[in-house]
GUMILUM-191392 format. One record per residue (C-alpha): residue number from 0; residue in three letters; x, y, z. Coordinates in steps of 0.02 Angstrom, whole numbers, plus 50000, padded with zeros to 5 digits. Example, Ala and Ser with C-alpha at 12.3 -4.5 7.8 and 13.67 -1.06 7.14 Angstrom:
// residues 2
<0; 'ALA'; <50615; 49775; 50390>>
<1; 'SER'; <50684; 49947; 50357>>
//
This chain:
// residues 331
<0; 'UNK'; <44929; 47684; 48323>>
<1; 'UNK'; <45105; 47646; 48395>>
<2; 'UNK'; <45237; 47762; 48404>>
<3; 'UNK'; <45417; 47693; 48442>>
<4; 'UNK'; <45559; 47826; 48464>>
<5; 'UNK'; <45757; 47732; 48417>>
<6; 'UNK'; <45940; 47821; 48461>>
<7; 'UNK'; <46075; 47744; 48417>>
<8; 'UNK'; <46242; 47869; 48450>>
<9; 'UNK'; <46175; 48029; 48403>>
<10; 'UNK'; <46048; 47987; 48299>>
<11; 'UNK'; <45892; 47971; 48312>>
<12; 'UNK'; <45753; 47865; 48204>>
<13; 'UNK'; <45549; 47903; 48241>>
<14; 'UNK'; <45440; 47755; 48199>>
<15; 'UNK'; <45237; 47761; 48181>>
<16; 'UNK'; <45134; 47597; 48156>>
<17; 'UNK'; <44973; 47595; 48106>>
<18; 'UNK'; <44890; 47424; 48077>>
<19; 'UNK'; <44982; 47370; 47910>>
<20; 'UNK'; <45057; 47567; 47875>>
<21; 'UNK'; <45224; 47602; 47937>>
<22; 'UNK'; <45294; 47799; 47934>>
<23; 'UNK'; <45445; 47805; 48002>>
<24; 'UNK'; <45605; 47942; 47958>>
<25; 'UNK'; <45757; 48003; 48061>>
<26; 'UNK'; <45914; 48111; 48075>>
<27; 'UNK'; <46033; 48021; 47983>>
<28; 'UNK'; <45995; 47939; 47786>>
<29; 'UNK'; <46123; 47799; 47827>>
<30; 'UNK'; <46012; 47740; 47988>>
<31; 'UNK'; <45844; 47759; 47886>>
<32; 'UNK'; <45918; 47661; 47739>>
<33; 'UNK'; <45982; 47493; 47865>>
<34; 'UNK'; <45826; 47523; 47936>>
<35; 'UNK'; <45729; 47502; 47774>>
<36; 'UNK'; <45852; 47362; 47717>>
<37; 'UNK'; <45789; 47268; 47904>>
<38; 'UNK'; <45633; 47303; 47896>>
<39; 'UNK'; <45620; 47209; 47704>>
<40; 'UNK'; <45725; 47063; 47743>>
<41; 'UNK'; <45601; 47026; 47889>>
<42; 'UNK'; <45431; 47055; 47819>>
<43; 'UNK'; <45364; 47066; 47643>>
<44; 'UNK'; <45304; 47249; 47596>>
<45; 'UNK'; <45325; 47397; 47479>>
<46; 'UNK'; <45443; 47567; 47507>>
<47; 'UNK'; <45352; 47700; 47440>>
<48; 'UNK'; <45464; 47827; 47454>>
<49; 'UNK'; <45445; 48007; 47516>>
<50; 'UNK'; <45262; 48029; 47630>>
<51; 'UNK'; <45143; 48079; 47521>>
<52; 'UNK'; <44976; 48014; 47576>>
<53; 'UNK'; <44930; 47934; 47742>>
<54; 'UNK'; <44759; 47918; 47815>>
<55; 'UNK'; <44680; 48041; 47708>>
<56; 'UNK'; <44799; 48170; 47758>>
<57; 'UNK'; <44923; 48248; 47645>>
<58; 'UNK'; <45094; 48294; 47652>>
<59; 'UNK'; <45193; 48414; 47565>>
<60; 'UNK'; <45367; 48417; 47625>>
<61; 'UNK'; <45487; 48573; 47579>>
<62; 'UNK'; <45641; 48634; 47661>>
<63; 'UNK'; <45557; 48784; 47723>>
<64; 'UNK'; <45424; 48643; 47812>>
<65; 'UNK'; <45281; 48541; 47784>>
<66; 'UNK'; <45091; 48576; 47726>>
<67; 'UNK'; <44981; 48451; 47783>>
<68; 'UNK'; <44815; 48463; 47708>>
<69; 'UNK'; <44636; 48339; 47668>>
<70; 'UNK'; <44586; 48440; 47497>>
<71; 'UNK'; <44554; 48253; 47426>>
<72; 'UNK'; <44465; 48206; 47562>>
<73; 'UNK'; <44364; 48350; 47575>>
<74; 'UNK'; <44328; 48341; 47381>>
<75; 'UNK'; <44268; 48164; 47428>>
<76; 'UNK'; <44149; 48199; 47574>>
<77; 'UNK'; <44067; 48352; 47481>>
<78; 'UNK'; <44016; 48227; 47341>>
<79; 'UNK'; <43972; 48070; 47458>>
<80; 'UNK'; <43835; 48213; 47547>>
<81; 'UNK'; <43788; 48307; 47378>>
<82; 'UNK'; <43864; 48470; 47444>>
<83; 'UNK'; <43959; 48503; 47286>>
<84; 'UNK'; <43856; 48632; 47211>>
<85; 'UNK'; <43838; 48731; 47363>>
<86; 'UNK'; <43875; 48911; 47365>>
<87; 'UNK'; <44038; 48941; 47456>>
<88; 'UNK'; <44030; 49029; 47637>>
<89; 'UNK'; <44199; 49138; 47713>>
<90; 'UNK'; <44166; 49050; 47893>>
<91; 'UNK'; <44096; 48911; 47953>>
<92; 'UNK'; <43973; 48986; 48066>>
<93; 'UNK'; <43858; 49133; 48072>>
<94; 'UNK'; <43891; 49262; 48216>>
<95; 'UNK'; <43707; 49264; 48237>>
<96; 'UNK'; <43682; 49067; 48259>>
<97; 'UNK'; <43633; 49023; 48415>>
<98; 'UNK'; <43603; 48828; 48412>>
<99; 'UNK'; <43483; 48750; 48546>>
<100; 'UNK'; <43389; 48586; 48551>>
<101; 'UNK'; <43253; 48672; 48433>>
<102; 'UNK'; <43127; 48520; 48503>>
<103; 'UNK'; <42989; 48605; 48409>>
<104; 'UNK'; <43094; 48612; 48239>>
<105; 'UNK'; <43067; 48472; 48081>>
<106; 'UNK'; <43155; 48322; 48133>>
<107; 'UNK'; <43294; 48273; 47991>>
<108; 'UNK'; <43369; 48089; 47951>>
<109; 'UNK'; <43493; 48042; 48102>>
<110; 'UNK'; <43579; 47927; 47988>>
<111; 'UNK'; <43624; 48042; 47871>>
<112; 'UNK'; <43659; 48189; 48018>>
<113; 'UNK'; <43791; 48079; 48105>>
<114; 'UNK'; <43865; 48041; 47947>>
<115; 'UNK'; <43920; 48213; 47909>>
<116; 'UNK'; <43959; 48249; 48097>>
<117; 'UNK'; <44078; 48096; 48080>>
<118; 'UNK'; <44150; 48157; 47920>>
<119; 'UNK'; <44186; 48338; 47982>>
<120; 'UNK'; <44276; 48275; 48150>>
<121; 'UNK'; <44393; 48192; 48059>>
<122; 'UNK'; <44429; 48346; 47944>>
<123; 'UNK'; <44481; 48441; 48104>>
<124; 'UNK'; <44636; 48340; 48128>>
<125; 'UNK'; <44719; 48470; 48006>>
<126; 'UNK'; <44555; 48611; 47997>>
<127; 'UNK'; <44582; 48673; 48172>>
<128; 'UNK'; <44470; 48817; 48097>>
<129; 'UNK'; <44312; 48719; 48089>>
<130; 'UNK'; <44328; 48623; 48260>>
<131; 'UNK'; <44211; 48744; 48376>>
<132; 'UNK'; <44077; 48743; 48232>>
<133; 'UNK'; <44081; 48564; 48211>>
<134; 'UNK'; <44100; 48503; 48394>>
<135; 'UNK'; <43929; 48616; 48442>>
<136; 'UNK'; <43834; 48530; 48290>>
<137; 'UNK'; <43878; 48365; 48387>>
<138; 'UNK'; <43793; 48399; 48537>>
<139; 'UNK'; <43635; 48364; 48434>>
<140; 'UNK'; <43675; 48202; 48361>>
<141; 'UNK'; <43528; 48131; 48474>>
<142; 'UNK'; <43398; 48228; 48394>>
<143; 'UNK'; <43462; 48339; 48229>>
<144; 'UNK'; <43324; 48458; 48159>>
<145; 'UNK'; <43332; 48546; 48035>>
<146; 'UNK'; <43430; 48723; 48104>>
<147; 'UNK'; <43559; 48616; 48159>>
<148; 'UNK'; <43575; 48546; 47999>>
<149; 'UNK'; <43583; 48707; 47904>>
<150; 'UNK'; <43728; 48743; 48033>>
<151; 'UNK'; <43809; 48577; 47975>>
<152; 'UNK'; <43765; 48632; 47779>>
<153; 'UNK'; <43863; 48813; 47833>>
<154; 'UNK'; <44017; 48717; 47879>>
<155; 'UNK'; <44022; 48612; 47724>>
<156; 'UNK'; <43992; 48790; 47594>>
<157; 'UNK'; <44146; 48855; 47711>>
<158; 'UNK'; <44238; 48712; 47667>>
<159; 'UNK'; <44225; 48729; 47477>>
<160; 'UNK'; <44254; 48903; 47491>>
<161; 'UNK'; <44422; 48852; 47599>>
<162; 'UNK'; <44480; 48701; 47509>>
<163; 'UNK'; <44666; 48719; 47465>>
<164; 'UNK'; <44698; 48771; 47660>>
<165; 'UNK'; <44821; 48682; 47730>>
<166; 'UNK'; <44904; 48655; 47915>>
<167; 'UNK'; <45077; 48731; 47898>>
<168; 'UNK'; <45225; 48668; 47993>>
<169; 'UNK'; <45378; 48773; 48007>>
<170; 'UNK'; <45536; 48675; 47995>>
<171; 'UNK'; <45636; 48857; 48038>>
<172; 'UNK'; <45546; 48897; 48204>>
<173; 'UNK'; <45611; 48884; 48367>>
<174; 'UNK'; <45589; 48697; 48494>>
<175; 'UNK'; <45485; 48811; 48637>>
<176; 'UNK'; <45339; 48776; 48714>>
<177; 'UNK'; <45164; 48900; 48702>>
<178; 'UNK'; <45006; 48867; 48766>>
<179; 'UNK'; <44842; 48955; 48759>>
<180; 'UNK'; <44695; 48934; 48872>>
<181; 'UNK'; <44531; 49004; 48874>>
<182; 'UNK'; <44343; 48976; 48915>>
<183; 'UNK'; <44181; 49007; 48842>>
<184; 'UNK'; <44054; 49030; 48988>>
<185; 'UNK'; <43894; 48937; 48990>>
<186; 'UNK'; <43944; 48880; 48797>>
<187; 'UNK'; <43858; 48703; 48804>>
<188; 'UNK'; <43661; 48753; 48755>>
<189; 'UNK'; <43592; 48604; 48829>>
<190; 'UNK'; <43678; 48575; 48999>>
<191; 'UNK'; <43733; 48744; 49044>>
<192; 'UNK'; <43915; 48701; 49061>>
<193; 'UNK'; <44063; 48810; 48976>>
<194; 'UNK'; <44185; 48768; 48855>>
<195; 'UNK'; <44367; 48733; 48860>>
<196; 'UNK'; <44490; 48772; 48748>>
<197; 'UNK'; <44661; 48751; 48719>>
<198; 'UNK'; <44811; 48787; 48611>>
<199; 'UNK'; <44991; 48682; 48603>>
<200; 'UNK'; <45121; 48782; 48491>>
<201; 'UNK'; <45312; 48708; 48480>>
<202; 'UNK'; <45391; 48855; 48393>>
<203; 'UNK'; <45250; 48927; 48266>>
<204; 'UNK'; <45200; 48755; 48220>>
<205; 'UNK'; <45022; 48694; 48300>>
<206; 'UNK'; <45033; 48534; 48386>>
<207; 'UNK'; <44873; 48526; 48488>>
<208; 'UNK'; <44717; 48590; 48525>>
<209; 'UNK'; <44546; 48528; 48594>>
<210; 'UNK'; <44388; 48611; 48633>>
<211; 'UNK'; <44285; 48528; 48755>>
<212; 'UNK'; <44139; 48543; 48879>>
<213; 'UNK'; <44167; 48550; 49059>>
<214; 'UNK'; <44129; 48418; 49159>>
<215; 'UNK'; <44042; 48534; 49280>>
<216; 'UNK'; <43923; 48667; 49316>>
<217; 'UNK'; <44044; 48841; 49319>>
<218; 'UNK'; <43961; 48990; 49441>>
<219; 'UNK'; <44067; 49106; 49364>>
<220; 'UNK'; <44161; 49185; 49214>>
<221; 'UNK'; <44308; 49166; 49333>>
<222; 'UNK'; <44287; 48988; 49388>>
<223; 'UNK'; <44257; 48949; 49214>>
<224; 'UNK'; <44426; 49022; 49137>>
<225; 'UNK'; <44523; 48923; 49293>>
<226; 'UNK'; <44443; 48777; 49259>>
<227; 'UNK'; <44479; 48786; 49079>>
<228; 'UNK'; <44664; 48851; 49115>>
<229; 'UNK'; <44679; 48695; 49242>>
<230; 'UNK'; <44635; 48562; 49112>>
<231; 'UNK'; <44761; 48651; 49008>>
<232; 'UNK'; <44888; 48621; 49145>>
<233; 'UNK'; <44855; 48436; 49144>>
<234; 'UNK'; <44880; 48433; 48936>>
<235; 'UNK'; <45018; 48536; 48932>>
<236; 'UNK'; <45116; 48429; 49089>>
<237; 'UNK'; <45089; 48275; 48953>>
<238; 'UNK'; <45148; 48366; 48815>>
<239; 'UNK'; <45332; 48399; 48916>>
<240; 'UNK'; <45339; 48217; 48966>>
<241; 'UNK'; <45305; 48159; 48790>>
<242; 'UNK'; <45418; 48270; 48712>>
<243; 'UNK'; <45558; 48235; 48855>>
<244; 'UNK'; <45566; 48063; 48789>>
<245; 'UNK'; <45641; 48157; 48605>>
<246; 'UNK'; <45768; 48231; 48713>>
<247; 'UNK'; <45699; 48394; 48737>>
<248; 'UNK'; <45660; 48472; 48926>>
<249; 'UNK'; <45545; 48645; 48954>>
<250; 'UNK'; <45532; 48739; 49113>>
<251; 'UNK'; <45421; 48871; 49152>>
<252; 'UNK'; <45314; 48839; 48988>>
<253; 'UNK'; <45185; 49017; 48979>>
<254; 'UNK'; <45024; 48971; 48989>>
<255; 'UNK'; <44930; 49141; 48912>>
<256; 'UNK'; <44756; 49172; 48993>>
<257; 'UNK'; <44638; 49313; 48948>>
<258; 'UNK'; <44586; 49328; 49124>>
<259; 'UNK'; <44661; 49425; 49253>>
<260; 'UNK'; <44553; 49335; 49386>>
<261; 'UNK'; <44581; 49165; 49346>>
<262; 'UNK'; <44776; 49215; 49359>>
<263; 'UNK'; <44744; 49277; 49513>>
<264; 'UNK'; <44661; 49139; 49598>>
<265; 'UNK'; <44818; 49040; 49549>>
<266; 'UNK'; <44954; 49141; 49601>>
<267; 'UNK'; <44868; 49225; 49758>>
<268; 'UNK'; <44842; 49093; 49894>>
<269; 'UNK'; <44750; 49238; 49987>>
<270; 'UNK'; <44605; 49215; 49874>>
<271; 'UNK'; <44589; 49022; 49910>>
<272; 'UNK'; <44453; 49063; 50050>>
<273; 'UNK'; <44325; 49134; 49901>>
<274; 'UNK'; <44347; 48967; 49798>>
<275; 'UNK'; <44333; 48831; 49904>>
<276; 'UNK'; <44199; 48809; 49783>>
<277; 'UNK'; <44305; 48774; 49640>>
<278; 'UNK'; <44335; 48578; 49629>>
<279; 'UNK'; <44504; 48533; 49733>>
<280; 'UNK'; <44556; 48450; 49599>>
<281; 'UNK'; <44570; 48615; 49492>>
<282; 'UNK'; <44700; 48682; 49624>>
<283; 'UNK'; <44837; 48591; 49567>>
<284; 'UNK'; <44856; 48717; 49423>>
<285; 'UNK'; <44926; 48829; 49581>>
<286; 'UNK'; <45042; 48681; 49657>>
<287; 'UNK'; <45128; 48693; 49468>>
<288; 'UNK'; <45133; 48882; 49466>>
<289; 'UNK'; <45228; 48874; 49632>>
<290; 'UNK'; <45342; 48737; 49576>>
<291; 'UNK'; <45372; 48842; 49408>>
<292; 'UNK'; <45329; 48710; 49282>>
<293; 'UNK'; <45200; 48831; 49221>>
<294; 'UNK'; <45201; 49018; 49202>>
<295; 'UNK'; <45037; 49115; 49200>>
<296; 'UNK'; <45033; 49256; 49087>>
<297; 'UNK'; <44907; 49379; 49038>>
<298; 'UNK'; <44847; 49398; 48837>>
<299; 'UNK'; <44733; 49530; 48788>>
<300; 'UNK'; <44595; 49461; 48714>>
<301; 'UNK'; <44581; 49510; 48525>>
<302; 'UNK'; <44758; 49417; 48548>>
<303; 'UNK'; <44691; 49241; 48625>>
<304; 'UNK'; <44717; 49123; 48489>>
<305; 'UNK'; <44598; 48997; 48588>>
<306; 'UNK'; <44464; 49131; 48559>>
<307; 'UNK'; <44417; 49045; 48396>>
<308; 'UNK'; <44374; 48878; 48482>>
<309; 'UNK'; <44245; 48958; 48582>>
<310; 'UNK'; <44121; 49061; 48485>>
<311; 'UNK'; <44072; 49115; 48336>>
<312; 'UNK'; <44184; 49272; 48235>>
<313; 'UNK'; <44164; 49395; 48116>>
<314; 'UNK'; <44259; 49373; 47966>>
<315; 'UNK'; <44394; 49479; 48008>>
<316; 'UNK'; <44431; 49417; 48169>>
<317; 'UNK'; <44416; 49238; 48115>>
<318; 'UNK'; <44552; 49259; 47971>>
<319; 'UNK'; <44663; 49331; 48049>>
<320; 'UNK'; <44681; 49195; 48200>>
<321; 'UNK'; <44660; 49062; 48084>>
<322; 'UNK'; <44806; 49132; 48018>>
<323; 'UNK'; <44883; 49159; 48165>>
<324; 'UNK'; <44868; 48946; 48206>>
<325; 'UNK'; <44981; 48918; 48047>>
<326; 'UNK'; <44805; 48886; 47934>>
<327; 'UNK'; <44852; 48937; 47772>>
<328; 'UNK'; <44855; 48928; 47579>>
<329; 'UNK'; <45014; 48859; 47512>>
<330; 'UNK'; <45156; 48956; 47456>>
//
């Protein structure tokens, strides 16, 4: 996919390419329209108007903002996997599942497992709300048995149970730049590693999130939350540069971090001498701190948003950050 970003005066006109798909809108009507009129006396293709469909997502464009949403697609993937009849679930994951390798459980079809893991991925690009649930069911893509696929089955009842939410983009909120980082320790089953996760908000709107595993070994809930708040760093460093090129410049961006060690560690070169440890590569998350492209700030944690990327929740805690990421029925 190629994105290609046009000013002309003070105007600006965005541009998205994918394969034979072209998306493309801008400030002014008058440089969309020549653009339009170009673009058909060059090539042979169809204007279809106002974005409606693309990919499989769906767009819903108001002046208040935009809904984007996959209710067809997730109609579509419940009948290709027989999941229609299912009795609907509130979350996607039981606060009393705790998914291993199971090697002594009944061993289910790995076609048919990767499938739905496939399927489900691609519903997180606007279902932020399933992402932790779905990523840990990956890790057993190898070798599925059959309590990870009752996990996967849980995700899919959730779904139909969820199906007119939709990602919710303010068009009213502010151009600054939030980011939440935290960690789950020890959250990969298998390998013993902990789990990243991060949250990009411009304004209210989500723009980006990941959960990951860590590429190492963490000896601590501490070395864990830097490590997670470090890879944050990088993501968030990308973000400004990407969004400099659309004119727009950030300095001291807060990074919110539910740990008041992990804060330390960065801002307290004292400390350095009890996490030598810690990968050098980690430390640069203190180099930006000093420079002051990055501002660490504490977040109590029933108000981490990232908290929902890295463990199961309880239904009221889970609504009400879902919520809280701009995941929501339409209105």
């Amino acid at each position: 996919m190629l994105m290609t970003l046009l000013s002309r005066g003070g105007d600006t006109l965005l541009v998205q390419i994918y394969v034979d798909d072209i998306i493309f809108g801008g400030s002014s009507h008058a440089l969309v329209s020549k653009f339009a009129e170009q673009m058909s006396s060059e090539f042979e293709m169809s204007l279809m108007g106002e974005l409606q469909f693309f990919l499989g997502l769906q767009i819903k464009q108001g002046r208040e903002g935009t809904f984007v949403h996959q209710a067809k697609y997730t109609k579509d993937i419940l009948r290709k996997f027989d999941k229609g009849d299912l009795n609907p679930m509130a979350t996607p994951m039981s606060t009393q599942t705790a998914l291993d390798a199971d090697k002594e459980g009944e061993v289910v079809d790995q076609r048919e497992y990767r499938g739905m893991i496939g399927s489900l991925l691609y519903m997180t690009a606007t279902r932020p709300d399933i992402q932790f649930a779905v990523c840990l069911c990956a890790h057993f893509q190898a070798s599925p048995r059959l309590s990870h696929r009752q996990a996967v089955k849980r995700i899919f009842r959730y779904l139909k149970y969820t199906l007119e939410l939709r990602l919710w983009f303010s068009s009213a909120s502010l151009l600054s730049l939030r980011v939440y980082s935290d960690a789950a320790f020890v959250g990969c089953p298998l390998e013993r590693k902990s789990t990243s996760s991060t949250y990009q908000f411009l304004g209210s709107s989500l723009v980006s999130w990941s959960s990951r595993k860590q590429s190492s070994v963490a000896t601590s809930t501490t070395e864990a939350e830097y490590i997670a708040a470090a890879s944050c760093n990088s993501q968030l460093l990308w973000t400004k540069s990407t969004l400099s090129d659309f004119g727009l410049s950030f300095k001291k961006i807060p990074l919110l971090v539910d740990s008041t060690s992990a804060i330390s560690v960065a801002k307290n070169p004292v400390l350095y001498s009890r996490t030598k440890h810690i990968d050098v590569r980690f430390h640069f998350l203190r180099d930006h701190y000093e420079k002051g492209d990055v501002d660490l700030i504490h977040v109590e944690t029933e108000n981490q948003l990232a908290d929902i990327f890295t463990k199961p929740l309880d239904l009221s805690v889970f609504a009400r950050l879902r919520g809280k990421l701009g995941v929501c029925y339409p209105f």
